[in-house]
N, C-alpha and C positions, 0 to 999 in steps of 0.2 A: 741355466741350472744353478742350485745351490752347492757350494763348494768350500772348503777350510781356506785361506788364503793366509800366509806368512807376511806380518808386515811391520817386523822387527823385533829387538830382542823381549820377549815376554810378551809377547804380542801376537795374536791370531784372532781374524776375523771370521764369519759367513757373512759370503756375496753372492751377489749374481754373477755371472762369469759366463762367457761364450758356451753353447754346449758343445759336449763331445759328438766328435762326426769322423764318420772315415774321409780318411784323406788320401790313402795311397788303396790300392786293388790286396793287399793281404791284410790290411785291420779289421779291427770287428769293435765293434763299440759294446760296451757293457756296462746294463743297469747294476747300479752296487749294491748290495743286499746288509754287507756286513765290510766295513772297514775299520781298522784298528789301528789304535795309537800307541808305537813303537818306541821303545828304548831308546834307539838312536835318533827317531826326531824330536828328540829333548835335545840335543847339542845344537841342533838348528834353535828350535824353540828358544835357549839361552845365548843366544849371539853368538856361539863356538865355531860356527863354519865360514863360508862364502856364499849361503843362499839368498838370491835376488832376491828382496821385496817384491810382492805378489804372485811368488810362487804356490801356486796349488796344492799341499800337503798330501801324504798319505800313499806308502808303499806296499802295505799289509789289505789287499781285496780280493773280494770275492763274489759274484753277483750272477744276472741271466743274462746271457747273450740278448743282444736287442738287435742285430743288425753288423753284416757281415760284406765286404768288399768281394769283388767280382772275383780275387784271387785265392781265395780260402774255401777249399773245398770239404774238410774233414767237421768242422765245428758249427752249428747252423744254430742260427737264433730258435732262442727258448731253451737254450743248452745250460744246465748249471756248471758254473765252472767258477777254479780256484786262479788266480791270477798270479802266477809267481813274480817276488819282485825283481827278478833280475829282465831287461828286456834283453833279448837274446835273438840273431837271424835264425840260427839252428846251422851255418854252414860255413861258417868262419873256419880257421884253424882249431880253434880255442873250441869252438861250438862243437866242433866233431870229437875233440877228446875229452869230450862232457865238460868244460870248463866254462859253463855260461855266465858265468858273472863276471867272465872275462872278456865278454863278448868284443870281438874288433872293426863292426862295423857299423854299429848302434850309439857309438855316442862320441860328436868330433870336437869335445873337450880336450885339447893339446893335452899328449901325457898321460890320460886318465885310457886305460878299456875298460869298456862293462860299463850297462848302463842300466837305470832306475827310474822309476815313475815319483817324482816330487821331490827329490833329494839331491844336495848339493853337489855340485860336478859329475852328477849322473847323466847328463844329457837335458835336452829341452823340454825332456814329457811331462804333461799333468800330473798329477797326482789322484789316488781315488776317494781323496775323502770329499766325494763328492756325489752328486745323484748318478754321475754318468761318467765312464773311462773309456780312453780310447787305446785299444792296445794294438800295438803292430805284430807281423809276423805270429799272426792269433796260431795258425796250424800251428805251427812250434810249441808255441809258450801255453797256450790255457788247458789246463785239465780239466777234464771233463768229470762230473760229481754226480752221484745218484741225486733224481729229482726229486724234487719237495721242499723238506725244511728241516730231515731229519740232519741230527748231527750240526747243525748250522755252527755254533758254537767249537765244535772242533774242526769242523774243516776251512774254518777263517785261518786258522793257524799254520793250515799248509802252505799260504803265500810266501814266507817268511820264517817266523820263530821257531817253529818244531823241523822244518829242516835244515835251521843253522842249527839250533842243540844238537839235532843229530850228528851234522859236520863237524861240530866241533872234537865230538869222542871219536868217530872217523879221524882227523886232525893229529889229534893225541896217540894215534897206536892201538886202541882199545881193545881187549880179549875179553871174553866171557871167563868172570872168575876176578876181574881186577878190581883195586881197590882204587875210588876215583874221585878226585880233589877238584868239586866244582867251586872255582872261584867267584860270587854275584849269586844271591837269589832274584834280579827282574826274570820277567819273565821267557827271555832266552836262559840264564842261566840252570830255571827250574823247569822247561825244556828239555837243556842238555842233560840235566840229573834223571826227568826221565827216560831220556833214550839210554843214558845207560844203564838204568835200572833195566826196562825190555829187553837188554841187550845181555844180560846175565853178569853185570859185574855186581861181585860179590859183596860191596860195602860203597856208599857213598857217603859223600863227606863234604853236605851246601856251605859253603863259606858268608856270611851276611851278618847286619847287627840289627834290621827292622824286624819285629816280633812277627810281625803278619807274614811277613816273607818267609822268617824260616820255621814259623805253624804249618807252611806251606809245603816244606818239603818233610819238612816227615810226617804230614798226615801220605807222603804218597810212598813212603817207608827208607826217605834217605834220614841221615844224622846229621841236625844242624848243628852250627858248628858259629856259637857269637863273639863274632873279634873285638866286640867291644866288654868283652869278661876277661877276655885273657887272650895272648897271641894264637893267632890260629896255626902256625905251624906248630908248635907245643902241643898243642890240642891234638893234630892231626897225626905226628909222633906219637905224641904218651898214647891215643886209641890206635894206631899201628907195631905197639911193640919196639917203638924205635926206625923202624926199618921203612915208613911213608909211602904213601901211597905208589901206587905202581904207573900213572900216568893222570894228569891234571885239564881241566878245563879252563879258558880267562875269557869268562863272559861280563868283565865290567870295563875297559875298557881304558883310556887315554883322559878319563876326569875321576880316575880311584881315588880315594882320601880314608885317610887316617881315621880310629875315631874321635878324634878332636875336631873334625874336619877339614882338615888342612888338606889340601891335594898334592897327591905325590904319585906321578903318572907312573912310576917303575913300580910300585908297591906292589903288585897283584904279582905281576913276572917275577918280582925278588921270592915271594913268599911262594910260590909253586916252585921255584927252582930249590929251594931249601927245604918243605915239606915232602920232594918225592923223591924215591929213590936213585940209585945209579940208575941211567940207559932210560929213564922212562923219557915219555914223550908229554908236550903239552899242545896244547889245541886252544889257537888265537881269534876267539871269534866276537868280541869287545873291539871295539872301535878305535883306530886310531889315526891319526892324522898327518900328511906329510906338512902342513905346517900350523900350529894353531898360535894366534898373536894372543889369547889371553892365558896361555900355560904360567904354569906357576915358575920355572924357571928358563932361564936363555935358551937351553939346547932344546928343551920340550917346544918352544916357540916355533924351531924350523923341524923337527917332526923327530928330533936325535933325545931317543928315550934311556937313558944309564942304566938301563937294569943290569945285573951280577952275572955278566956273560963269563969272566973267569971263574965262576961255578960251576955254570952251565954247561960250560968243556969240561972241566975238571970231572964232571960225574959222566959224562957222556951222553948228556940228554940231548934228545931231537925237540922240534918246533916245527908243530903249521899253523900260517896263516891266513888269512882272508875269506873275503864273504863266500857265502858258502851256494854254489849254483844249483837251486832248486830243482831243475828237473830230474837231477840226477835221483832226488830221495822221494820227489814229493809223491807219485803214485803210488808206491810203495808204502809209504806213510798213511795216506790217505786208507790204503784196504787194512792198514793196521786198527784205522779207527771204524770200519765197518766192521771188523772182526770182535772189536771189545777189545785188544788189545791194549789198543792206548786210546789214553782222554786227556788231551792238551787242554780243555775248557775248565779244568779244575782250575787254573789258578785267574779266573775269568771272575772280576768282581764289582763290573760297570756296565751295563749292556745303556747307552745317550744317544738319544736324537742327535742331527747332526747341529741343529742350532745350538744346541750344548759344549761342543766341542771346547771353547777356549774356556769355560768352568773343568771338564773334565783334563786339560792340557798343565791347567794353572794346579790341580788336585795332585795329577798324576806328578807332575814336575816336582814339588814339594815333597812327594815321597809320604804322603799323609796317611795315616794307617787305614786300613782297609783296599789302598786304591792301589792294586796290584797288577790289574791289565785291566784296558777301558776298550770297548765296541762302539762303533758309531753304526747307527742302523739311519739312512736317510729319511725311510720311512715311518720309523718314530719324528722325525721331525716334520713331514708331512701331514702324520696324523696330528702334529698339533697345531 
């Protein structure tokens, strides 16, 4: 089968590759219909991690059941289903108090729980930017999606992005009625702005300096907010009265930068912890690393980020972190977009064959305007 292949920094190929096959009695192998290229496999993408050379890409899928192991009884080929990224048993400790992205028996990386399709120290699995995934523990993990092809576009999204935006305002404390400091317009950040637009906070506030990104958030009624005009806690003040937001979102992550471009991995946490009020809460759902060798300073290298914690006490604020365990939101999500309520496909500005992938990798990477979320459909690249 045809597949994205990593094969160093700035570098992704399509190859042929082994296909996917069940291997254990609860897999289920799935044709990929619709896989998407994600925020965080640009730190891969750019040399930032530890992923092997010839790894498989691609944690964001969604596809039909093609074929199903002797031990999965609930999910039967020619099923449409959304693939959450996290791979999860469902009966771990972790797995039973819905924290599956902490999964503890899915992935025997010394150190790391929770495990991921394509992604570095997530475990050994494939990835699906490919014609074919192979997912384990399918009853668990695969939700199952009205047939056809309605929606396709929005319910890519529930692998991944639209239930980490959503965790992240989960994360932060969130109330209906709050004013809400998303930091990052990619496309989790403009995500988490609108979960909590659906969620009834009263005011948001995208944080970003690329034009297209923040046309993007208030064509869908938040206030962008461009740090490269003027400081964004200023900004977020003077349109708060002084008094800042009431809890914050940090969907950019552990390669933030100034706009000069200089990177400054505390930047995002300094500036939430200074724009929001006493007691509010933030929600860490940007990426960061326990050790990255190409950080811009020494502590940043082994994973010790300096952000303004004697603030951070001083005001009383709380903080969550980490990736966000999809089964808990994605059903939920998912009837929100059968209902009209929500449309995560709005900030959807690439639909590429998969032979495309390293033109759309090299687009997306550069931050080049227009290219604000990219799709990879196998079968455009089939057709061609």
């Amino acid at each position: 089968m045809k597949a994205v292949v990593y094969r160093g920094p700035f570098e992704v190929s399509v190859e042929n590759v082994p296909d996917a096959r069940v291997e254990q009695p609860n897999d289920a192998v799935v044709r990929i219909t619709t896989s998407n290229i994600c925020g965080s496999d640009l730190h891969m993408y750019e040399g930032r991690t530890t992923v092997e050379e010839g790894t498989v890409l691609g944690h964001e899928n969604m596809g039909i059941v093609e074929e199903v192991g002797p031990g999965v009884t609930r999910i039967k080929p020619g099923d449409r289903v959304s693939v959450p990224f996290n791979i999860a048993c469902g009966t771990c400790r972790n797995c039973v108090a819905g924290w599956t992205a902490f999964c503890l028996r899915t992935n025997p990386t010394e150190g790391v729980d929770g495990a991921a399709y394509g992604y570095a120290n997530m475990g050994p699995y494939a990835g699906g930017q490919a014609e074919y995934l192979r997912v384990p523990y399918a009853d668990f993990n695969l939700l199952e999606l009205p047939p056809g092809e309605e929606h396709e576009n929005d319910f890519t999204m529930l692998s991944d992005i639209f239930p980490t935006g959503w965790h992240g305002t989960e994360l932060a404390g969130m109330s209906a009625g709050d004013r809400v400091a998303v930091f990052g317009a990619g496309p989790v950040g403009l995500l988490a702005a609108h979960s909590a637009l659906i969620r009834g906070a009263s005011e948001v506030y995208v944080v970003d300096k690329e034009p297209d990104r923040l046309e993007l958030a208030a064509s869908i009624g938040a206030t962008a907010v461009d740090f490269s005009e003027a400081d964004p806690v200023e900004q977020i003040l003077d349109a708060t009265d002084g008094h800042g937001a009431d809890c914050g979102v940090e969907a950019v992550g552990y390669q933030a930068h100034d706009p000069s471009g200089q990177e400054h991995p505390e930047l995002v946490l300094d500036n939430l912890v200074k724009c929001m009020r006493t007691t509010g809460g933030i929600g860490v759902i940007g990426v960061y690393m326990p050790s990255d060798p190409g950080a811009a300073d020494e502590g940043a290298k082994e994973g010790r980020i300096g952000f303004d914690y004697g603030t951070f006490f001083t005001k009383g604020q709380r903080m969550g972190t980490g990736q966000c365990p999809v089964v808990r939101y994605n059903r939920g999500l998912r009837d929100l977009i059968i209902s009209g309520t929500a449309k995560p496909s709005f900030l959807v500005s690439h639909e590429l064959g998969l032979d495309q992938a390293p033109d759309g990798y090299a687009h997306f990477d550069r931050r080049d305007h227009g290219w604000t979320k990219v799709l990879l459909r196998p079968s455009l690249a089939q057709a061609a």
